[in-house]
C-alpha positions as CSV (number, residue, x, y, z in Angstrom):
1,X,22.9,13.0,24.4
2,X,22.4,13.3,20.3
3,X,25.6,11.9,19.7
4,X,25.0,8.9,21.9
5,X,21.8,8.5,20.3
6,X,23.0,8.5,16.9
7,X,25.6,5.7,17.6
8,X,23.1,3.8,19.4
9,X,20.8,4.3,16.0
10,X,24.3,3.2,13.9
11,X,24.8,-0.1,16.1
12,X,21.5,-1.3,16.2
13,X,19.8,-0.5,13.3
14,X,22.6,-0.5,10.9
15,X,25.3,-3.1,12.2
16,X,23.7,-5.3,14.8
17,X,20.3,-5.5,13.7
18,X,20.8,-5.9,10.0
19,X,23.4,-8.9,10.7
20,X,20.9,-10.9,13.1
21,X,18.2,-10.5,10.1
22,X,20.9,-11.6,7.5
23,X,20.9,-14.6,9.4
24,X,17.2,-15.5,10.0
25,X,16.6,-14.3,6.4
26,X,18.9,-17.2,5.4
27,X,17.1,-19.9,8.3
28,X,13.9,-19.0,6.5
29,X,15.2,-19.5,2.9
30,X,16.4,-22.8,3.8
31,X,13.1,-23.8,5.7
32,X,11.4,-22.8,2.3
33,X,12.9,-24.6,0.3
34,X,12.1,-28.0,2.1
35,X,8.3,-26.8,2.4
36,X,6.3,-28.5,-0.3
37,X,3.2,-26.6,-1.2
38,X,-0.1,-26.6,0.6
39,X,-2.5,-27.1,-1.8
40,X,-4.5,-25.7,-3.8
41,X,-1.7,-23.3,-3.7
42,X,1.6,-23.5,-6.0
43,X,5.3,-23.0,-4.5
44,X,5.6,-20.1,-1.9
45,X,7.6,-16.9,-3.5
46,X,11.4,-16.4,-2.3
47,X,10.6,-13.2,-2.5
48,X,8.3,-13.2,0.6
49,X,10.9,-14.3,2.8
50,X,13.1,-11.0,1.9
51,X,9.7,-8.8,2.0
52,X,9.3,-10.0,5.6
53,X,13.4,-9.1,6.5
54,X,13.3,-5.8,4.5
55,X,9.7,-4.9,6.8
56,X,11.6,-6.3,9.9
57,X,14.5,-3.6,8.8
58,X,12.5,-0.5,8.4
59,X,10.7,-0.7,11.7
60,X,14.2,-2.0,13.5
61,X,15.5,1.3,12.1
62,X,12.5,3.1,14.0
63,X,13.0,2.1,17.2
64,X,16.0,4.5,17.8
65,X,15.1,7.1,15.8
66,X,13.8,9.8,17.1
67,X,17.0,12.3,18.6
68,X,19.4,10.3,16.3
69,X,17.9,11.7,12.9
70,X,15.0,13.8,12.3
71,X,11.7,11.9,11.5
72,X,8.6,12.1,10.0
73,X,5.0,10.8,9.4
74,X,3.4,11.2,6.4
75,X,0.7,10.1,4.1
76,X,0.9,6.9,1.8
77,X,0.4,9.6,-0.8
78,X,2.6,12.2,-0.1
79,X,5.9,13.6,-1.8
80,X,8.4,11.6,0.7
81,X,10.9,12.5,-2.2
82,X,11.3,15.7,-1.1
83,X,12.2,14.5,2.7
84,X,14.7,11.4,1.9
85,X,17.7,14.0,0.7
86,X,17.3,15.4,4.0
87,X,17.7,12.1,6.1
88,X,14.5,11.7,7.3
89,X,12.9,8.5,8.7
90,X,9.6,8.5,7.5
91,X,7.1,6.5,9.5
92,X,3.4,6.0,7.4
93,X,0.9,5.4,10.3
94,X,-1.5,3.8,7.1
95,X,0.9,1.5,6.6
96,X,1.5,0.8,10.3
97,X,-2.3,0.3,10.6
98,X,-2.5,-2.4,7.7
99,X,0.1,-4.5,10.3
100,X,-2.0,-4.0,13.1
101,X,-5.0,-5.0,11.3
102,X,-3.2,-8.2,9.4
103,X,-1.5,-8.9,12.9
104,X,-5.3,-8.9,14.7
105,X,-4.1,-6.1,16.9
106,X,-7.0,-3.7,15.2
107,X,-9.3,-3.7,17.7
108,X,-7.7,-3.0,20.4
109,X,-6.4,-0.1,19.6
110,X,-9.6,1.4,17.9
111,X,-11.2,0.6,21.1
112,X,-8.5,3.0,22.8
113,X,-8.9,5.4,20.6
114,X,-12.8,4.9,20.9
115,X,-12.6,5.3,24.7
116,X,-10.7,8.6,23.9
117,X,-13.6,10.1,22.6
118,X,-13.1,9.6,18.7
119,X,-16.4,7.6,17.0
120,X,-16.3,4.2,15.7
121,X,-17.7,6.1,12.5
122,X,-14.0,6.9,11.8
123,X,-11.6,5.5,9.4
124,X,-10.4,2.6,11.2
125,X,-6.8,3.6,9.8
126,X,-7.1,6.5,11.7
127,X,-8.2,4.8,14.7
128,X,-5.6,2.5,15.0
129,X,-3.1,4.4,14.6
130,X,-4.1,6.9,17.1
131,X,-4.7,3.8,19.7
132,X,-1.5,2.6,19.8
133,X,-0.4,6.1,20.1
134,X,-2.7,6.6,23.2
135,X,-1.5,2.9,24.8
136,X,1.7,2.6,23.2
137,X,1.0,-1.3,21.9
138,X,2.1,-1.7,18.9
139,X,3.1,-5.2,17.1
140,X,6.1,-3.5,15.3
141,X,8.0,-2.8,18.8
142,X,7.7,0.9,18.6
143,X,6.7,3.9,16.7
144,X,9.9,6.9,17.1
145,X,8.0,9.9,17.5
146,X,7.8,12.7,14.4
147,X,9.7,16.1,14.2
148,X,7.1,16.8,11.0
149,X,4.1,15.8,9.8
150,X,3.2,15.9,6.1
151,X,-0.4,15.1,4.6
152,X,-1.8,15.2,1.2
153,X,-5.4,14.8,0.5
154,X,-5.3,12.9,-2.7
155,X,-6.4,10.2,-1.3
156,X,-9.4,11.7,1.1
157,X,-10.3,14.3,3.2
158,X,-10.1,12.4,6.1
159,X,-6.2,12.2,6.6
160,X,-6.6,16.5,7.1
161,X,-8.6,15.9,10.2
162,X,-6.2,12.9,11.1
163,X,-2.7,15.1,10.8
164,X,-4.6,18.5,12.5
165,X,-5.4,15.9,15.5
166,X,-1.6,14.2,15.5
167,X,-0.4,17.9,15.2
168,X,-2.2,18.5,18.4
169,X,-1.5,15.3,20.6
170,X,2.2,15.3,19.6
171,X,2.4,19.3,19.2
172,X,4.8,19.0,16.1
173,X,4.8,21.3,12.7
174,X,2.1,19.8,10.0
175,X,2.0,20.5,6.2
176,X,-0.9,19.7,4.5
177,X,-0.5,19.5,0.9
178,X,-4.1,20.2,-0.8
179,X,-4.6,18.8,-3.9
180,X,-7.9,19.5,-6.5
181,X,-9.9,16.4,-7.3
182,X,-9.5,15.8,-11.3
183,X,-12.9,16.0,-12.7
184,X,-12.2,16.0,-16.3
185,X,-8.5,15.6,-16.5
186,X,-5.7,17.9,-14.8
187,X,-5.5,21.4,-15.8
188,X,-2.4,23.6,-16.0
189,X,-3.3,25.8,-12.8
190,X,-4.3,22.7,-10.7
191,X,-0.2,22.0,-11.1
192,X,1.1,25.2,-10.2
193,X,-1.1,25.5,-7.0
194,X,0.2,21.9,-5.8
195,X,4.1,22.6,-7.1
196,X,4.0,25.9,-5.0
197,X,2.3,23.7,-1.8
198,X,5.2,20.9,-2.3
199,X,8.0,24.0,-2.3
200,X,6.7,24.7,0.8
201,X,7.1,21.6,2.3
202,X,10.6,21.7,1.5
203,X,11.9,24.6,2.7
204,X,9.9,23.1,5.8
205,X,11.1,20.1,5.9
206,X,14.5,22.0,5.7
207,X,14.0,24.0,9.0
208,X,13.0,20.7,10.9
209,X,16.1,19.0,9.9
210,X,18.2,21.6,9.6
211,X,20.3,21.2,6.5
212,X,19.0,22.3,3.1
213,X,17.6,20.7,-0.1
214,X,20.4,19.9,-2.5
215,X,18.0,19.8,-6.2
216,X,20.6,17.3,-7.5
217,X,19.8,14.9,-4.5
218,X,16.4,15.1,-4.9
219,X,16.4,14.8,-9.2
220,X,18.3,11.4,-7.9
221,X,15.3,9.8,-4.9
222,X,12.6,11.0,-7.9
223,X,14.3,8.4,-10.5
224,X,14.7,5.9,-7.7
225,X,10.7,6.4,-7.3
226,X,10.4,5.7,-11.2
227,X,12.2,2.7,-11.4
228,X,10.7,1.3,-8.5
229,X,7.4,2.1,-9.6
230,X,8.3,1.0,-13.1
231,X,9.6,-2.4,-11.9
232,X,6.1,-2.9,-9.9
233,X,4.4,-2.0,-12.7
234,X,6.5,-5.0,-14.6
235,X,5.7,-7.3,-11.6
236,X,1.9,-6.7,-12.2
237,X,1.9,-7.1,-15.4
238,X,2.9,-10.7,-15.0
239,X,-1.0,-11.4,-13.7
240,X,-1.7,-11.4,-17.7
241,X,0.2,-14.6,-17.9
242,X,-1.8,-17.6,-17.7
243,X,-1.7,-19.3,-15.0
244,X,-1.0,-15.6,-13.1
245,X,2.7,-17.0,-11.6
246,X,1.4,-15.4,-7.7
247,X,-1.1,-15.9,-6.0
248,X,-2.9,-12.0,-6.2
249,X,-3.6,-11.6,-2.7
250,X,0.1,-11.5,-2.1
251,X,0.6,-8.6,-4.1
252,X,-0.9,-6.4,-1.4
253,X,2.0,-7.6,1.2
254,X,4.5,-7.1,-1.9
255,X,3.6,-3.9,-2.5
256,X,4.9,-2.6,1.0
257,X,7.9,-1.8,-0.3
258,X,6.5,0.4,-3.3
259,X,4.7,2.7,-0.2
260,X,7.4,3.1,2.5
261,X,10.5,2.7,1.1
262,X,9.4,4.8,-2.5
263,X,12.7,6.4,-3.6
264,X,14.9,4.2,-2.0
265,X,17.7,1.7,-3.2
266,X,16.5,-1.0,-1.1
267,X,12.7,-0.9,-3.2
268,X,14.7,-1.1,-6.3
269,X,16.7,-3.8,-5.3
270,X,13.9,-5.8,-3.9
271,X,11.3,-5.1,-7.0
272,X,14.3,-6.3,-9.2
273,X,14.2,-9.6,-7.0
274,X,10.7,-9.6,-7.3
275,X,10.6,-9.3,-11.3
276,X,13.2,-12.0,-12.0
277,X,11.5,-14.6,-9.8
278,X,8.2,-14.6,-11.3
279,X,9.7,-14.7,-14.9
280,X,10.9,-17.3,-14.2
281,X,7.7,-19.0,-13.0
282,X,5.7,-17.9,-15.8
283,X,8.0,-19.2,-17.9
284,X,8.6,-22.2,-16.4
285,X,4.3,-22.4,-15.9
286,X,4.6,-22.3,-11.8
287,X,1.1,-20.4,-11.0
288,X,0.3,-19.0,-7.5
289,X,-2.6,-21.8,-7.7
290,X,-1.6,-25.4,-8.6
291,X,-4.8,-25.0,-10.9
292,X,-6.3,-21.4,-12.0
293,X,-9.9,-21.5,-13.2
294,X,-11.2,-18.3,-12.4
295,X,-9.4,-15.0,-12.9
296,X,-10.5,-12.1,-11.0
297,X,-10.1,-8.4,-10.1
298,X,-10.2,-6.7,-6.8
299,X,-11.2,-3.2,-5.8
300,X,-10.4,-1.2,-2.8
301,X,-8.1,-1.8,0.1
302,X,-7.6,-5.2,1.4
303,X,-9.7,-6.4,4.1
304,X,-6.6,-7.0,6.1
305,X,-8.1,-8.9,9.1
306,X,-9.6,-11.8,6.9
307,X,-6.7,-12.5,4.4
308,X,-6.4,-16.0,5.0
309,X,-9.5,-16.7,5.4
310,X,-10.0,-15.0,1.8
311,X,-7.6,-17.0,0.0
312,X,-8.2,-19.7,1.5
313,X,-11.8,-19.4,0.1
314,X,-10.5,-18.5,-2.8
315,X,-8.5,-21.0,-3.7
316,X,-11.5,-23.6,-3.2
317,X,-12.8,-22.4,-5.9
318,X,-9.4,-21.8,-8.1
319,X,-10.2,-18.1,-8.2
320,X,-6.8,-15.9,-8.4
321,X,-6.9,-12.4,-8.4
322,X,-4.9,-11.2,-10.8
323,X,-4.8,-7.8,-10.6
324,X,-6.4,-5.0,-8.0
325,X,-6.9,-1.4,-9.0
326,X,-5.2,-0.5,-5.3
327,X,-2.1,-2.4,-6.1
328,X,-2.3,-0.6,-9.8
329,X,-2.4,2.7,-8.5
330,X,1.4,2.4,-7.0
331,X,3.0,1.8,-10.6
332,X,0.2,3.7,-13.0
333,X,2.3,6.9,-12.3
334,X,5.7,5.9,-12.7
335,X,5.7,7.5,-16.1
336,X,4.8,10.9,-14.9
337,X,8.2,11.1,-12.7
338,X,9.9,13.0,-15.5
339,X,13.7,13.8,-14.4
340,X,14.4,17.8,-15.8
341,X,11.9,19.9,-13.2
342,X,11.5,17.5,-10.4
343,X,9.2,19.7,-8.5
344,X,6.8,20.2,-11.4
345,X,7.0,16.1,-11.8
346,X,5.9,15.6,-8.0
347,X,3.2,17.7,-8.5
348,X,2.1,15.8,-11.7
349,X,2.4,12.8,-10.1
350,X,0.4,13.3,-7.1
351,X,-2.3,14.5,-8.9
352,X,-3.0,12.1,-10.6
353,X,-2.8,9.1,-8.2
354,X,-6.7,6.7,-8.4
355,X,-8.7,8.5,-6.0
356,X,-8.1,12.0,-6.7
357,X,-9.6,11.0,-10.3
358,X,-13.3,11.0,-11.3
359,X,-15.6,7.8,-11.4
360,X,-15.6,8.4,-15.2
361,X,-12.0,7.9,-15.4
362,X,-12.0,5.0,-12.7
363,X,-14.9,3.1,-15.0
364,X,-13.1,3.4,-18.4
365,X,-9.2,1.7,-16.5
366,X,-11.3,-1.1,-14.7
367,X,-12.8,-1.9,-18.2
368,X,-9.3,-1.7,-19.5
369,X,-7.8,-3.8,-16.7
370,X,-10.4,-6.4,-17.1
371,X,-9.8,-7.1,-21.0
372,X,-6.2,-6.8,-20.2
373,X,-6.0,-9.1,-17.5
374,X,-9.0,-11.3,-18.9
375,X,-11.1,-11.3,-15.7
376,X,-13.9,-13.6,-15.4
377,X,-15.4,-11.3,-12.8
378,X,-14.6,-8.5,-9.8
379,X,-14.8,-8.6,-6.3
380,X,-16.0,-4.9,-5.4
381,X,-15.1,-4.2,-1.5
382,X,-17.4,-1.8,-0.2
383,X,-15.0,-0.7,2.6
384,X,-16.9,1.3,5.6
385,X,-13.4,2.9,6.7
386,X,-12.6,3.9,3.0
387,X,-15.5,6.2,1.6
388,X,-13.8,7.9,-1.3
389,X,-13.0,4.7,-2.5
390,X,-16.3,2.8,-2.2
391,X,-18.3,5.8,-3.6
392,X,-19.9,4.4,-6.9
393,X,-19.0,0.9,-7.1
394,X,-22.7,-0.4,-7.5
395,X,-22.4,1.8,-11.0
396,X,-19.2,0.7,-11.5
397,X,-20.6,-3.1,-11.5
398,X,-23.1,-2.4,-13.3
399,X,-21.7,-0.5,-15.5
400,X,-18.8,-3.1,-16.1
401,X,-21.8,-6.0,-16.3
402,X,-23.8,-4.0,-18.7
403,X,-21.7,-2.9,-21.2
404,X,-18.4,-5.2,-20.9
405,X,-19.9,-8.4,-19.8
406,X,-17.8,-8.9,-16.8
407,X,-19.8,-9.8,-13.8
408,X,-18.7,-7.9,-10.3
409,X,-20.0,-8.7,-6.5
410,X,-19.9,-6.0,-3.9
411,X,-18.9,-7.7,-0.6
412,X,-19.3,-5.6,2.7
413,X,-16.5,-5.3,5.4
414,X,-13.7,-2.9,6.8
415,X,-10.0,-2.8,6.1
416,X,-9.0,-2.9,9.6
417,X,-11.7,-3.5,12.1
418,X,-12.6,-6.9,12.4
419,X,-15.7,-5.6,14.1
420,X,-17.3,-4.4,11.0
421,X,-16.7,-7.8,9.1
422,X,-19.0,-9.8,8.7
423,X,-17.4,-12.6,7.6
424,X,-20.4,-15.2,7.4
425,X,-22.4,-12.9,5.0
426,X,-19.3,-11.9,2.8
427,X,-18.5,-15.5,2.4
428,X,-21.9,-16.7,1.8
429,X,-22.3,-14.0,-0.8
430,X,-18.7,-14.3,-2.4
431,X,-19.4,-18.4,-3.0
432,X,-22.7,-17.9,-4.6
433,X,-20.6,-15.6,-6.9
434,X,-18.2,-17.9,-8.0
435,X,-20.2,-21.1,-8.3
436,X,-21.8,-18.8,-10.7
437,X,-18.4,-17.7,-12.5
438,X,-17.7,-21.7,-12.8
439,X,-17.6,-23.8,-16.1
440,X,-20.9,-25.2,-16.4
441,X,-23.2,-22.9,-14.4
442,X,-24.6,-20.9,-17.4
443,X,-22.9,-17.4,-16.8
444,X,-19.6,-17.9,-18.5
């Protein structure tokens, strides 16, 4: 029965499936290039029609997982490095969640998680994702199920209750990788204790897929992480070119890539595509808005439901974000992925990720970010799923208003349920803002 699965797994997600996508990659290429731009917007990226195949090819791969290779799900910020040597498939159900929100499939699934007992009080990630579990609707096809589950709770506390509850629906092994909050900087013992937690995880990760850790192989996925990280990082830099060459909501669709398929060729490869394409537009002066007049920065997760209706807003107003701290924190770390002690680097590295920092630290890099990238103002989202990172950003506004001169607006909303948006009132609100950020109003 394995052996049938694998070859099933071979044929469809690695010889049928990837030649079918070659082919409507190249349909959609074509169709691109006779699009003209809808304004107020510049020329579509290329790049978003090979995001959209490479997406397509991860979750094809999913689909006949499960018995063909061993699996996992896993955190957004979690050491996958240690579980691609090993063969894994690694499913990120946060990831999976941002599709069902941008796909307006959300609701539903909170709502069957919500009739399974769990409050609408809970991280709508975590809602979702338990929802399709529970109804087994899902817009990606299908979700294989996980031989492991691996959490890390750099980025809140929440995902501990999240994995404890998969571990009991799906009665599978769970590692939870707990990581001290840096108040004041990393200290050499806070290292040790999360290097001895992600050793662990190997030599469990080992027993699930039984075959062992070879240290070579995973020196080899920790420099494909760096580069990849290191090209994004190159990527956002571009937003300091003026006009920015993309239009900034994009980069949280770009930056799919940079989550699930971290130490992989594939990332490289794409973020390398990425790179060239908007050199060129910056140099040739192509901007992700036919005109840019404002310049903004965005913190927090997306509010994945209302994208278009946010750029589209947005771009009235010839407002481009040009950097996010959320899309920042994916390439901030690339220089901590040290080759030599790979272990010790991995637990360096997920330190230090955004929200496992203090508000101190999180103040003094949105001031830096904003004189780099010249913002005219922020756009605070104060997201109800997404506690850790809301907490404080009335101080940070101020703070950043007070003593920098930047201007910020906190807008209200969830990243996933369309339920807690209140679109109306974030709209109303955002526009005052930027009729206030234009040339002419008195606050520029």
């Amino acid at each position: 029965m394995r052996v049938l699965r694998r070859a099933r797994h071979l044929f469809e997600a690695h010889l049928a499936g990837p030649a079918a996508l070659a082919v409507q990659s190249r349909r959609r290429l074509a169709k691109l290039a006779r699009r003209r731009p809808a304004a107020p917007f510049g020329p579509p990226l290329r790049a978003s029609v090979a995001l959209r195949g490479l997406m397509e090819q991860y979750y094809l791969e999913g689909r006949t997982a499960d018995g063909a290779r061993p699996v996992a799900w896993i955190t957004s910020g979690a050491p996958v490095e240690v579980l691609r040597p090993l063969g894994y498939y690694v499913v990120y159900p946060e990831n999976h969640a941002a599709i069902c929100g941008a796909r307006h499939a959300a609701q539903a699934a909170c709502e069957a998680a919500e009739r399974a007992g769990y409050s609408r009080s809970l991280c709508s990630y975590f809602r979702t994702d338990l929802g399709t579990l529970f109804s087994g609707r899902t817009p990606v096809g299908r979700v294989p199920k996980p031989d492991l589950l691996v959490c890390c709770t750099n980025i809140c506390q929440t995902v501990a209750g999240w994995y404890r509850v998969l571990a009991r629906e799906l009665g599978v092994p769970l590692v939870v990788i707990d990581t001290p909050f840096l108040q004041g900087g990393e200290q050499p013992h806070h290292r040790t204790y999360v290097r001895r937690q992600i050793e662990t995880l190997a030599g469990a990760a080992e027993r699930a897929a039984g075959r062992p850790l070879r240290l070579a192989a995973l020196e080899e996925t920790l420099g494909r992480s760096q580069e990849a990280a290191a090209l994004w990082g190159e990527c956002l830099e571009l937003g300091r070119r003026r006009p920015a060459p993309w239009f900034g909501l994009e980069s949280f669709l770009l930056m799919g890539p940079m989550v699930i398929l971290r130490g992989t060729p594939q990332a490289i490869r794409f973020y390398r595509g990425l790179l060239r394409e908007l050199r060129e537009r910056a140099e040739r002066g192509i901007g992700g808005l036919a005109e840019e007049r404002l310049r903004l920065l965005w913190d927090n997760l997306p509010v994945w439901s209302e994208l278009r209706r946010l750029s589209e807003l947005l771009g009235r107003f010839g407002a481009n974000l040009v950097a996010a701290t959320y899309t920042h924190a994916w390439s901030d770390c690339a220089d901590l992925m040290q080759p030599g002690d790979p272990f010790d680097a991995l637990a360096r590295t997920y330190l230090s990720v955004l929200l496992n920092r203090d508000l101190a630290t999180r103040a003094r890099d949105l001031a830096a970010m904003a004189r780099r990238f010249r913002a005219d103002g922020v756009l605070f989202h104060a997201d109800r799923s997404c506690k850790p990172y809301s907490l404080g950003q009335h101080g940070l506004r101020e703070k950043l208003a007070r003593q920098h001169g930047v201007p910020g607006v906190v807008l209200e909303a969830d990243h996933s349920d369309p339920r807690d948006v209140a679109w109306e009132a974030a709209s109303n609100r955002l526009e005052a803002f930027l009729e206030g950020l234009a040339p002419g109003s008195g606050r520029r």
